[in-house]
N, C-alpha and C positions, 0 to 999 in steps of 0.2 A: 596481548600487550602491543601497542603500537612499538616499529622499529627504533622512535627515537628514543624511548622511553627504556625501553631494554637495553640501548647502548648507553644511556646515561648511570644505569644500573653495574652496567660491565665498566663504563668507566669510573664510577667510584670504588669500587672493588677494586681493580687496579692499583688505584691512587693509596688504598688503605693498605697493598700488599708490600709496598717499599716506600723508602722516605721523598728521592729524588726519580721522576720521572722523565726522561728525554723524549721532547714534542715528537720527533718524528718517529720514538720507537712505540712510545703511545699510538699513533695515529697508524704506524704497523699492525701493531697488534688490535686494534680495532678495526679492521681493511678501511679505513677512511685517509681522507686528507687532513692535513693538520688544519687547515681554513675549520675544516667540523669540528676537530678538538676544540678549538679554542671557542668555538660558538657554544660546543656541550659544556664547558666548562664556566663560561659567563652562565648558563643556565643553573648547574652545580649552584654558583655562588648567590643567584638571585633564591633559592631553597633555603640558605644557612651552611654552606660550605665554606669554608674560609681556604682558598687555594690561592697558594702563592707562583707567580710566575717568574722565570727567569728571560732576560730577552737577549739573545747574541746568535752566534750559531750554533753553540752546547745548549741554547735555553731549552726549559723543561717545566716542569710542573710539580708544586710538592702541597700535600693536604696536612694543612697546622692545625692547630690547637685553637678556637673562638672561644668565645665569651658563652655558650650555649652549647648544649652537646644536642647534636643532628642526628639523625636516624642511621643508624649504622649496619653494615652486610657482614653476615660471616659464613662461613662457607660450614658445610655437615659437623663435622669433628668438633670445629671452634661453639658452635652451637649447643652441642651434646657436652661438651667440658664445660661451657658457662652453667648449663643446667646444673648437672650434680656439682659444683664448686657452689652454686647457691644454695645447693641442701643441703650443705656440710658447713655451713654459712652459721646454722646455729649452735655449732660447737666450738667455734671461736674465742669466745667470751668478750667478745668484742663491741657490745652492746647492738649489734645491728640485723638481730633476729628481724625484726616487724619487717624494716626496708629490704631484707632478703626474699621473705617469703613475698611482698610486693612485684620485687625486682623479678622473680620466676614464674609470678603469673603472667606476666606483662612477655615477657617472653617465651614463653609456653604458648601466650592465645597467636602469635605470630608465626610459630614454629607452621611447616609444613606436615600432614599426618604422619608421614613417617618418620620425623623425626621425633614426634609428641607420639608414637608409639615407643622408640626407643628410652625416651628419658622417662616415663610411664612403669617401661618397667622396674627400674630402678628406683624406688624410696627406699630414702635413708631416715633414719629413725636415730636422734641422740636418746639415749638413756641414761641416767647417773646409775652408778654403783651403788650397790645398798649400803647404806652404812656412813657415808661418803658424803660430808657435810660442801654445799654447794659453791663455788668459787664465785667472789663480786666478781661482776660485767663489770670491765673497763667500760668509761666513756666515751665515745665514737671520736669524740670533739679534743679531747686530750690525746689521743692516740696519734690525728694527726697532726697535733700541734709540736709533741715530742719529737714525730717523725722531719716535720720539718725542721726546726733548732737541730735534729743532726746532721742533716742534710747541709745545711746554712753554714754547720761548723761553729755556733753561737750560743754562750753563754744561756744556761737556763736559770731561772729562778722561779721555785715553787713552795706552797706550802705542803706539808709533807701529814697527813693524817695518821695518830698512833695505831696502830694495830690492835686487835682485840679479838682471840688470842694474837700472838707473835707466834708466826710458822718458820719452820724450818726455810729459810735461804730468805725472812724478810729480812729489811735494816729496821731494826728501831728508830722509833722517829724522836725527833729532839726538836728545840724552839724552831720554827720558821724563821725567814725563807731558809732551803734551802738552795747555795748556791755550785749549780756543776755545770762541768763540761759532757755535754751529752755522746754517744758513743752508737748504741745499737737501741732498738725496741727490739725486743724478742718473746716468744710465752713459752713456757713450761709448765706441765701440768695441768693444765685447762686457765691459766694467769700469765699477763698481760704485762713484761717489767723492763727499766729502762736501767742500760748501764751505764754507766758514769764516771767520769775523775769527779770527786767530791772535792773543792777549793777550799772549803773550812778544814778538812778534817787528811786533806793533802792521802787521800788512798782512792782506792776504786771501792764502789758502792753497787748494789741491784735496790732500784726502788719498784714499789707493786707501782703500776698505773691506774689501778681502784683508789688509790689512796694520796694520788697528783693534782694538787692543783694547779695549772701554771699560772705565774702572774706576769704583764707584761708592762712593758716592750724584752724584750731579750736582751743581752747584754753584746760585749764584744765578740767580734768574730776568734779563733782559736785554732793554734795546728793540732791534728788531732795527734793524742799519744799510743803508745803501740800498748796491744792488750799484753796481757800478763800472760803467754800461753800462744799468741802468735794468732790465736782465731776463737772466734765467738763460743762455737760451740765449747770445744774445751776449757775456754774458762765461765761457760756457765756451768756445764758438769762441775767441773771442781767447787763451786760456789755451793752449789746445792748439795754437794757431796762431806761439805765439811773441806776443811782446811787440809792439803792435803789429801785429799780423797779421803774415802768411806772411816769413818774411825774405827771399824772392824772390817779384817781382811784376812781371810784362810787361804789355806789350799789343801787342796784333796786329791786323792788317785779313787778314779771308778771304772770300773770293769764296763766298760760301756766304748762305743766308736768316738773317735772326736770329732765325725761330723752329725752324729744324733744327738751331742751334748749342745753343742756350737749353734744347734737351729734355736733351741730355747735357753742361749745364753746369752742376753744382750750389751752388758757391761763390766762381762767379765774376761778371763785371759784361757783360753784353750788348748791346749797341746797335746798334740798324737802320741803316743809313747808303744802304740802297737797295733794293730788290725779292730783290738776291743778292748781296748785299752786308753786311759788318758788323764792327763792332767788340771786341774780347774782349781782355776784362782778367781774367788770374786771376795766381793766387799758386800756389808750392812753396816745398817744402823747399830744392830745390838749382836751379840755373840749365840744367844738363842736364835734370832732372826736368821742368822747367817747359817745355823745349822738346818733348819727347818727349811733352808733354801737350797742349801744343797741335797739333803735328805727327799728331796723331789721326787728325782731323779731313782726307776728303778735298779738299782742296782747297786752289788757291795761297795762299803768308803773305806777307802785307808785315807786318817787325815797324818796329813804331813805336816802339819802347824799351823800357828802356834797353840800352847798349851789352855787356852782360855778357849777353844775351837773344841779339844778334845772335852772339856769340862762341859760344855754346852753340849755335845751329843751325849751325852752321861745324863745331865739333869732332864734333857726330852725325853732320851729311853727309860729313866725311873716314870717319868710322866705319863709317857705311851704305855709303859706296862701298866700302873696306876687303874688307869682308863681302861685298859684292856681288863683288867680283872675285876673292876668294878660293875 
């Protein structure tokens, strides 16, 4: 590769590693004179770089954002991350399967062999669950329209699609538009939903993004309001969890450690009470469900309550025996 052409390589790499670059530490770090910077850099911008200059005696150099997106450098690691994030690309539900697998060949046939040895070895394979009725693709196009209005801080209006069935943590839908102050886009579950202060109906809402239309222009800009719970996460839990968390919730003692419970406990409350010994409080949907969930775990239960927890391990153990002697 001729020398200028690999220094114009090193200096765009550079330019992509930090926002502001000072001429003369540029022109350090490249063993040149800043006379070359600035010559390599009108070069840059006659390619499609859009690099802004500063002029004084701090001036420096910074690589913006154009109307076109240019050929860009990433160094081993960033290259091997872009890979496998694009092959996890189709588990999103994001509707952007096709332009993933596009986007990974396109950068695969550029890779250097070693690194298209590395990400080679690696395929990821989505699979659905048996049984497991398939979640609508959000719209590519709605997503980031949502994303913007919360961004903006601006008023949305959409039409709102009924549901069919209505799943646990959707909103029913009522007449169109619907008008909110938008909050987070966030998915759960392999779905795509945006949270909201609702203006009509003056609460906080989760709408699916399968089921969004937005219509525009957007409305007024808005201070945003503080979530119910302090942060996203915990009050999407709680949303999908039922009002209040789980509407069934035990607790148990098992003869087991409480760091071998703890690894396959992900939502529920733990506590040591001895070497092999511990405490576990979780939540379900149903009071069978909940037993069946703790009943996992090898080892004896002492349930500690409530009495609707000991009736459900009664009615599985006549079941289990049932089965067993059948």
């Amino acid at each position: 590769m001729p020398k200028t052409s690999a220094r114009l390589l090193s200096l765009l790499s550079l330019l992509q590693a930090r926002r502001d670059w000072p001429g003369a530490l540029l022109a350090e770090r490249l063993a040149v004179s800043p006379r070359t910077v600035r010559r390599d850099v009108d070069r840059l911008r006659e390619l499609g770089y859009p690099i802004h200059a500063t002029k004084g005696p701090d001036g420096g150099y910074r690589l913006d954002a154009g109307t076109a997106l240019p050929p860009l450098l990433f160094d081993d690691e960033q290259a091997v991350a872009l890979a496998v994030a694009l092959q996890i690309a189709t588990t999103a539900g994001a509707g952007i399967e096709e332009a993933a697998v596009r986007a990974l060949n396109t950068v695969r046939q550029v890779m250097p062999a070693r690194l298209r040895r590395r990400i080679d070895t690696l395929q990821v394979t989505a699979v659905e669950r048996p049984g497991i009725r398939s979640n609508p693709r959000a719209d590519t196009g709605v997503l980031v329209a949502l994303s913007a209005a919360v961004q903006a801080r601006e008023v949305l209006r959409f039409d709102y699609a009924p549901a069919s069935p209505v799943g646990a943590g959707d909103d029913c839908a009522d007449t169109p538009p619907r008008r909110v102050q938008p909050h987070h886009v966030v998915t759960w579950g392999g779905r795509w939903y945006l949270i909201a202060w609702d203006l009509d109906r003056d609460d906080w809402r989760t709408f699916r993004a399968d089921r969004i239309t937005p219509r525009t222009p957007t409305g007024p800009r808005f201070t945003p309001r503080e979530l119910p719970g302090g942060e996203v996460a915990a009050f999407v839990v709680s949303r999908f969890q039922g009002s209040g968390g789980w509407p069934c919730r035990g607790e148990v003692i098992l003869d087991l450690p409480a760091e071998d419970v703890s690894r396959y406990t992900s939502d529920g409350l733990v506590e040591a009470l001895g070497p092999d010994r511990c405490r576990l409080v979780l939540g379900s949907w149903s009071w069978p469900g909940l037993a069946a969930s703790m009943g996992r775990f090898d080892a004896d239960i002492e349930v500690v309550g409530p009495t609707e927890l000991k009736d459900a391990f009664a009615h599985l153990a006549r079941r289990y025996a049932d089965a067993a002697a059948g």
